[in-house]
VEXDREN-2710 file (C-alpha; in Angstrom, 1 decimal):
% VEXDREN-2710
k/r/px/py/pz
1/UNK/-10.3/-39.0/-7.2
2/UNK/-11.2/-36.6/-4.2
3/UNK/-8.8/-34.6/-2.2
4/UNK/-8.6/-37.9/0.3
5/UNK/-6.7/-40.0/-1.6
6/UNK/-5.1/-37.8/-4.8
7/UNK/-3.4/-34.7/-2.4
8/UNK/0.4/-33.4/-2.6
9/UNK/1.6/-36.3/-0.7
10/UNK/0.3/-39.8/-2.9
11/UNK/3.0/-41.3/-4.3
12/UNK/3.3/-44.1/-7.1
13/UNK/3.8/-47.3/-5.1
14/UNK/3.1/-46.0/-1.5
15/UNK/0.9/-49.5/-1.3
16/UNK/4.2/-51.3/-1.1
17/UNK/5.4/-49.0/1.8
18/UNK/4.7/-50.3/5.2
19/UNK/3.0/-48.3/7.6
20/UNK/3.3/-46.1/9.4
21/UNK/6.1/-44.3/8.2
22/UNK/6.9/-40.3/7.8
23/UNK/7.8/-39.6/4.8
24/UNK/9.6/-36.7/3.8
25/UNK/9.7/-34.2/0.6
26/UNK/13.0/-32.8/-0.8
27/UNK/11.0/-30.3/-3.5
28/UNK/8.7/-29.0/-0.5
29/UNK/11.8/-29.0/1.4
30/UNK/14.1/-26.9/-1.0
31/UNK/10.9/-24.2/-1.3
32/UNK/10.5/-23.9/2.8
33/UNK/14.5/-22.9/2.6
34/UNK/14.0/-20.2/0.2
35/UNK/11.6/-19.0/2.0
36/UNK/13.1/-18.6/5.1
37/UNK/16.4/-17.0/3.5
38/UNK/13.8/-14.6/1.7
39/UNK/12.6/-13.6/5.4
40/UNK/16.3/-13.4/6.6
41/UNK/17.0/-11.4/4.0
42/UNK/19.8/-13.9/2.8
43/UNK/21.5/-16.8/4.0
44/UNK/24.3/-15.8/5.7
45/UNK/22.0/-14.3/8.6
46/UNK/20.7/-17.7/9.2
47/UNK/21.8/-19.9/12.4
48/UNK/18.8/-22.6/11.5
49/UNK/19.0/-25.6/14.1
50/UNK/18.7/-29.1/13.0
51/UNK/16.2/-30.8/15.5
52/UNK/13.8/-31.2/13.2
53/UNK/15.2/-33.2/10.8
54/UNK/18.4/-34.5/12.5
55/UNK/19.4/-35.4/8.5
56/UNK/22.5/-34.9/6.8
57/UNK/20.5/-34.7/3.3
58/UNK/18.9/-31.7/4.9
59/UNK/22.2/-30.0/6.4
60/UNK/23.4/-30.5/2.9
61/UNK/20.4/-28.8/1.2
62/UNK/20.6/-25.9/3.1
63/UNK/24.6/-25.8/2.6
64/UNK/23.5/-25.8/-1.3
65/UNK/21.5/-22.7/-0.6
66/UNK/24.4/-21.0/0.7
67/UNK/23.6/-21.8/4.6
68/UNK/26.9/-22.9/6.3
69/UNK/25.8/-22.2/10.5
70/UNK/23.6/-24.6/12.4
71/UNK/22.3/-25.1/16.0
72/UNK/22.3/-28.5/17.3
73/UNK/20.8/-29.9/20.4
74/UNK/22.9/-32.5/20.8
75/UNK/27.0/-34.0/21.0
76/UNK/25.4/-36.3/18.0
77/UNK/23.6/-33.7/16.0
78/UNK/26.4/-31.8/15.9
79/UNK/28.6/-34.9/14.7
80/UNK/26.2/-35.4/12.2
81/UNK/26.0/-32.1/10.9
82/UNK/30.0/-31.6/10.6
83/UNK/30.3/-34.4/9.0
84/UNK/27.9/-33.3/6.4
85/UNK/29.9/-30.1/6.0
86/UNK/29.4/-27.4/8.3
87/UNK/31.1/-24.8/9.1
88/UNK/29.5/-23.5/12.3
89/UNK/27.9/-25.1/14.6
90/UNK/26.6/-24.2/17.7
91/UNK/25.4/-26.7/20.4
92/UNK/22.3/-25.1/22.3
93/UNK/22.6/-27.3/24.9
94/UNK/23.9/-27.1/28.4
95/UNK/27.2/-28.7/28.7
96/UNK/27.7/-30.8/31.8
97/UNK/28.9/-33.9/32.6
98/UNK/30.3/-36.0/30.3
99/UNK/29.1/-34.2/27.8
100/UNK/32.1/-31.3/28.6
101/UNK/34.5/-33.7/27.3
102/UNK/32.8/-35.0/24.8
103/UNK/32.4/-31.4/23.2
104/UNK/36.6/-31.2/23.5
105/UNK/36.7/-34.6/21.8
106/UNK/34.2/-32.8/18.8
107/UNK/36.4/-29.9/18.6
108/UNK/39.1/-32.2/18.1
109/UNK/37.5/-34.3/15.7
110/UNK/36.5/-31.9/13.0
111/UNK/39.4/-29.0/13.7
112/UNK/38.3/-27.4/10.4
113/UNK/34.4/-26.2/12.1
114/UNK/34.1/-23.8/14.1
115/UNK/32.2/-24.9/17.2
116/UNK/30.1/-22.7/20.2
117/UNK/29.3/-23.9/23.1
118/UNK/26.5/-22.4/25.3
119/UNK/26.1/-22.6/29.2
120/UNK/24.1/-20.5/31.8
121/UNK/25.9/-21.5/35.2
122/UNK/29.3/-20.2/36.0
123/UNK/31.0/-23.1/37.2
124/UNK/30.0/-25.6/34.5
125/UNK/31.6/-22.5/31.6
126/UNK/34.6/-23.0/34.6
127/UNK/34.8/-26.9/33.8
128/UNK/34.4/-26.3/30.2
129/UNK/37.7/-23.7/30.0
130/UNK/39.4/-26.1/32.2
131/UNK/38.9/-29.3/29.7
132/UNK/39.5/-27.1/26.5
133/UNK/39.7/-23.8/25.3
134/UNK/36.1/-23.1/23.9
135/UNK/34.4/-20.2/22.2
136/UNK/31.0/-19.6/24.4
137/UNK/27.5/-17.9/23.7
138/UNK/25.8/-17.3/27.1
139/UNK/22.6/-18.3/26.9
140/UNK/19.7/-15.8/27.5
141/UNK/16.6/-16.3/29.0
142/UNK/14.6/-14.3/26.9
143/UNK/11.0/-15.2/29.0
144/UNK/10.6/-18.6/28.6
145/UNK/12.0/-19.7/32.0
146/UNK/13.9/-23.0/30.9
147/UNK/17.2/-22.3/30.6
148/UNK/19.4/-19.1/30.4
149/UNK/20.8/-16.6/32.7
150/UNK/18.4/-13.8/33.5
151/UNK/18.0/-10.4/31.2
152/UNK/19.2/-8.4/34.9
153/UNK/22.5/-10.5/35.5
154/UNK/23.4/-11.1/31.9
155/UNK/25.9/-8.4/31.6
156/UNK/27.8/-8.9/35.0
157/UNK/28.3/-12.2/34.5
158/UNK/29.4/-12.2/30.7
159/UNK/32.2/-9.7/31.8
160/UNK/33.0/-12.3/34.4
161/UNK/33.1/-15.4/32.0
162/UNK/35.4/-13.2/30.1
163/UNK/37.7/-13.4/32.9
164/UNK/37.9/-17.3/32.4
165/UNK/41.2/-19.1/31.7
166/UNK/40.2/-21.1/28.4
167/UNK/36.8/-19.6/27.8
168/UNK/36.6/-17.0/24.4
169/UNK/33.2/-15.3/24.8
170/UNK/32.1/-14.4/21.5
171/UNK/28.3/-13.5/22.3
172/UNK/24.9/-14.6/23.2
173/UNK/22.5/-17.1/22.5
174/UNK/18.9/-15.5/22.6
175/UNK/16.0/-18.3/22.2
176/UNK/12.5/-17.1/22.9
177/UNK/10.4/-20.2/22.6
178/UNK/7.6/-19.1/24.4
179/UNK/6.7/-16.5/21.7
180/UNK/3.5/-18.2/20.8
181/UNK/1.4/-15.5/20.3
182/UNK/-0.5/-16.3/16.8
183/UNK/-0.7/-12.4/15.2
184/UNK/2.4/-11.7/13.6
185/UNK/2.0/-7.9/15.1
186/UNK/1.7/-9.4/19.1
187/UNK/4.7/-11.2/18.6
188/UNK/6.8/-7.8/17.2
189/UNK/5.2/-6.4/20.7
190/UNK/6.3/-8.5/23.1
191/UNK/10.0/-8.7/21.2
192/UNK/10.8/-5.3/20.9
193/UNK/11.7/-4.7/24.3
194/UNK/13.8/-7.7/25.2
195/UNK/15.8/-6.9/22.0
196/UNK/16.3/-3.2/22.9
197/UNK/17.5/-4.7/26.3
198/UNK/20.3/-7.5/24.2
199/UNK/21.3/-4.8/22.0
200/UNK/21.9/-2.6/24.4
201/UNK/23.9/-4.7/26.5
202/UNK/26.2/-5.8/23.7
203/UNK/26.7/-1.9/22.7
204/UNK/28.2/-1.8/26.4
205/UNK/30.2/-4.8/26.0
206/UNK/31.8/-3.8/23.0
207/UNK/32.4/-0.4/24.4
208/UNK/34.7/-1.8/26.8
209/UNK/36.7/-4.0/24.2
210/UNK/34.7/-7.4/25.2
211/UNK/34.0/-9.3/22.3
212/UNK/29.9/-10.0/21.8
213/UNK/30.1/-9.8/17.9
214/UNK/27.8/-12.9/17.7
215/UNK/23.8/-13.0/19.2
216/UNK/22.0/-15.8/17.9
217/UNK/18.5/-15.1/17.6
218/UNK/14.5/-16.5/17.7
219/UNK/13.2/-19.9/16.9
220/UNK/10.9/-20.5/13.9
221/UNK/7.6/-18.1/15.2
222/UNK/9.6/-15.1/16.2
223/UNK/12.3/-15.0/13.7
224/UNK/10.4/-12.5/11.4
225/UNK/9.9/-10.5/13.9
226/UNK/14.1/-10.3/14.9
227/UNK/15.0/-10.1/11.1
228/UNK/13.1/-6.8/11.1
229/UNK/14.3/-5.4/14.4
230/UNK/17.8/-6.5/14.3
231/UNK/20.6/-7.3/11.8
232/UNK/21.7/-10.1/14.2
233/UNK/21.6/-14.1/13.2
234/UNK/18.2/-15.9/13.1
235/UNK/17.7/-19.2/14.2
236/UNK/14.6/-21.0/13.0
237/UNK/14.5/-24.6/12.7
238/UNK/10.7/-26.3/12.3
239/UNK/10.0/-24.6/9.1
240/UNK/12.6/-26.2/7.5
241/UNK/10.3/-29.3/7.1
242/UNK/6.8/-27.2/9.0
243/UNK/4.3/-29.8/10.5
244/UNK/0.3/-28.5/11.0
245/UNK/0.9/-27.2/14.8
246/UNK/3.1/-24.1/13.3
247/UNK/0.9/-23.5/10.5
248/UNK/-2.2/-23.6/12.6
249/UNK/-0.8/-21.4/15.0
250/UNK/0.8/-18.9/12.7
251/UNK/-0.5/-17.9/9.7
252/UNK/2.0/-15.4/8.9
253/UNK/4.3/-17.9/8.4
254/UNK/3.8/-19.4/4.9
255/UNK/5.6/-22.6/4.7
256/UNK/4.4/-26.0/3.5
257/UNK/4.7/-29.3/5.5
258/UNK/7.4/-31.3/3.9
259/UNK/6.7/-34.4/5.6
260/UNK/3.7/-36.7/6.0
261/UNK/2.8/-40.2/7.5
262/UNK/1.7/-42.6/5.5
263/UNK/-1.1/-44.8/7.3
264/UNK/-3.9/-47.3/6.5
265/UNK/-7.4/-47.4/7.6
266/UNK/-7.8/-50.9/9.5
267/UNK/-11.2/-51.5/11.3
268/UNK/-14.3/-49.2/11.4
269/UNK/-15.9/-50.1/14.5
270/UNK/-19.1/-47.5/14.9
271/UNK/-21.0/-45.9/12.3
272/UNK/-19.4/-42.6/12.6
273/UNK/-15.5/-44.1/13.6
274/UNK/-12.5/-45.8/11.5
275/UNK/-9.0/-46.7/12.9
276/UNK/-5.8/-45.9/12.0
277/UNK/-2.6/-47.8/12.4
278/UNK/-1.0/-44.5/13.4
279/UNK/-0.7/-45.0/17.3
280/UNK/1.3/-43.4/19.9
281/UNK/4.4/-44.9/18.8
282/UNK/3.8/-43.5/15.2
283/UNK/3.9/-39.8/16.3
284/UNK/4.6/-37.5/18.6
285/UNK/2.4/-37.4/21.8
286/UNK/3.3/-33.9/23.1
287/UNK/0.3/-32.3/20.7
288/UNK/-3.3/-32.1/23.0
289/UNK/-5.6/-33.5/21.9
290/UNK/-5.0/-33.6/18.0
291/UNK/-1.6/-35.3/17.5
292/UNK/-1.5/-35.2/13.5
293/UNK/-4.2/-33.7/11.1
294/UNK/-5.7/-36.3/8.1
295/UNK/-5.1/-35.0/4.7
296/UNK/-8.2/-34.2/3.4
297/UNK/-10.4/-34.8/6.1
298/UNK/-9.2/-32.5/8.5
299/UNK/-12.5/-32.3/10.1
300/UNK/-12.0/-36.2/11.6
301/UNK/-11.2/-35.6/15.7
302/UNK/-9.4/-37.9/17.8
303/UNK/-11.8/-40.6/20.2
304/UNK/-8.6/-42.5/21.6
305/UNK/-5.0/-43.0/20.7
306/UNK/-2.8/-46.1/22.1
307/UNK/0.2/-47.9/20.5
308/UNK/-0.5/-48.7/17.4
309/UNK/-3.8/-47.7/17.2
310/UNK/-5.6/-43.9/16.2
311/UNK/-9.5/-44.1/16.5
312/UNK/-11.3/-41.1/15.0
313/UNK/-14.3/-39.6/14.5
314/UNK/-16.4/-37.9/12.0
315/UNK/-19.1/-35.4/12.2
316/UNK/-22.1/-36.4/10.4
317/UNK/-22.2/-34.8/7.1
318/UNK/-19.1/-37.0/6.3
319/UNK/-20.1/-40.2/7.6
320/UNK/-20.2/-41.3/3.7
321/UNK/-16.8/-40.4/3.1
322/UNK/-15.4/-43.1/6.1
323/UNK/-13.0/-44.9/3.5
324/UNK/-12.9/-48.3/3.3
325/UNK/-10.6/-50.8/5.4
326/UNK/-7.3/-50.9/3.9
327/UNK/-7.8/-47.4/2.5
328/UNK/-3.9/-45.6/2.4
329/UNK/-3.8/-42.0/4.4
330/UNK/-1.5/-39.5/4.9
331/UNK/-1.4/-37.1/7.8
332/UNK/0.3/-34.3/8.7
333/UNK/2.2/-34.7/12.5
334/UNK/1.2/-31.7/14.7
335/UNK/4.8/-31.8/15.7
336/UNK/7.4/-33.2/13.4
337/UNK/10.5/-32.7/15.4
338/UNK/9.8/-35.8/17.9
339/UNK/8.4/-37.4/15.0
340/UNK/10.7/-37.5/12.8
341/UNK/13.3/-39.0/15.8
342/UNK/10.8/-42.0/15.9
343/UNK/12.0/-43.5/12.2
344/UNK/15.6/-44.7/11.9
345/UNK/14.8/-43.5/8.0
346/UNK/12.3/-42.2/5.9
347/UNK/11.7/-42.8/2.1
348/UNK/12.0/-39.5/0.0
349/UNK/9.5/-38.5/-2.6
350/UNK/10.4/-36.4/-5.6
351/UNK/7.8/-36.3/-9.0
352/UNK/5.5/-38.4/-7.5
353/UNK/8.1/-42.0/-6.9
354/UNK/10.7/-42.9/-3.8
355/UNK/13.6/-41.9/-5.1
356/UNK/15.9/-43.4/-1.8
357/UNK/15.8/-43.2/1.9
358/UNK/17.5/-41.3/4.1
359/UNK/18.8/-42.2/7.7
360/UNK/17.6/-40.2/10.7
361/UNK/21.0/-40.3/11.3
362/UNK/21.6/-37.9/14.8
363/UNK/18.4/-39.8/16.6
364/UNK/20.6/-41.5/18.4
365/UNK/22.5/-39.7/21.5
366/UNK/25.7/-41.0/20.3
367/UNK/27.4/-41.8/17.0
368/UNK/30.8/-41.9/17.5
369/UNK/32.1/-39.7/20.3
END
């Protein structure tokens, strides 16, 4: 059999599975781990969030490899992730509206984890204190411009949310997702200023008897580059599970997608085009123009995309290997994150068989609180 159809993701009866579906790894899984606690340079630096996944199988794998912090996104993701046994978790979200009270009610719920919130604006931290007492990481902007309070007020207004009746500052949260640049050397460049400028301000804080023991740092692309600079927490998160965007872009980064879709061939209508039943709906549409990459014929190129329908296109030289109509695929999302929130569960394969499912279980905004 050729590398199309006998490749690290076939599985013995994937022709009962219907498709699309993602379909997820554990053994490729439990290798990206060790990899990134290799990096770290152990577990306990590690703050990895859970967006990826949003699993408690995968919360629990990591906790098995000595990983007990996570980063959530959401009230639900952090549910989940208590539940599953955490013992830190921070939610790297802005709290505001209901959303204040709803982190109280978490706090209350699961009295044995110890929870962070994150804010950037002084009068939403203000509400927060007000509802319950709260540890808080300010967040930074680090460059990216999305959230966070600016590198040049950071300092005069963590001494001010230190003031706060309720609020227990206990650092920063220091996200750079716009470190995309793809040598490994660019990206310790560009980082080793903004880090001089964080450590520095903590060194002041602490001077003064503030409390900043905690700065949470990087995402997945950049969190070599802190473990090497800094002896500070390390939050990376996609290489967990990897998808073929980050290892595209990043070749430093050596981890192996742990998740695939399984699709089917279902009309070829030129000489030099076949269809997928992998539409829009089937994978994340953030990706331009290449929203997943086909095992083993990673040359194909998107022509359209709608619903439920992926038309591609191959050059030439490979018009021969077009499989036939009903032909099982896998393919590799170019972003797995959103993806993965688009199945409420995905089968597991270990040694070749499904050996269960697992529920997406945070894709929904609320679970119980």
């Amino acid at each position: 059999m050729n590398k199309i159809n006998d490749n690290l993701y076939t599985f013995e009866g994937q022709q009962d599975i219907v498709s699309p579906q993602l379909v997820y790894y554990p053994a490729i899984i439990r290798e990206n781990i060790r990899k990134m606690i290799d990096i770290a340079g152990g577990a306990a630096r590690l703050w990895p969030h859970i967006k990826t996944h949003k699993m408690a199988e995968v919360v629990q794998m990591q906790i098995e490899a000595g990983i007990d912090r996570f980063k959530c996104a959401t009230i639900a993701e952090a549910e989940m992730a208590a539940k599953a046994g955490a013992k830190h978790l921070t939610l790297a979200y802005p709290l505001v509206g209901p959303n204040i009270k709803r982190f109280a009610a978490l706090q209350a719920a699961f009295p044995e984890v110890e929870f962070f919130a994150i804010g950037d604006d002084t009068e939403q931290i203000r509400k927060l204190g007000q509802t319950c007492k709260a540890n808080v990481l300010m967040d930074v902007d680090m460059g990216q411009h999305r959230t966070g309070v600016p590198l040049d007020k950071v300092e005069a207004m963590y001494r001010e949310w230190n003031t706060l009746p309720g609020i227990v500052m206990r650092g920063m949260h220091c996200y750079d997702g716009h470190r995309h640049e793809s040598s490994v050397q660019e990206r310790e460049v560009a980082t080793a200023p903004v880090d001089k400028q964080i450590e520095e301000i903590k060194a002041r804080l602490k001077a003064d008897g503030i409390c900043c023991e905690i700065l949470i740092m990087g995402g997945t692309p950049s969190f070599p580059v802190h473990a090497e600079m800094t002896g500070e927490f390390l939050s990376p998160g996609t290489c967990v599970i990897q998808d073929a965007g980050y290892r595209k872009a990043y070749p430093d980064l050596k981890f192996t997608p742990a998740a695939a879709l399984l699709t089917r061939v279902v009309s070829r209508p030129s000489r030099d085009t076949f269809t997928l039943d992998l539409g829009c709906k089937a994978v994340a549409t953030d990706p331009q123009p290449e929203r997943a990459e086909i095992v083993g014929m990673e040359y194909a190129r998107t022509v359209i995309q709608n619903e439920e329908h992926w038309v591609v296109r191959v050059p030439e030289e490979h018009i021969a290997d077009i499989p036939p109509i009903g032909t099982e695929l896998f393919a590799i999302p170019t972003h797995v994150c959103p993806t993965s929130a688009l199945y409420p569960a995905v089968p597991v394969v270990e040694n070749g068989k499904v050996t269960g499912w697992w529920k997406v279980a945070a894709r929904d905004r609320r679970l119980t609180l």
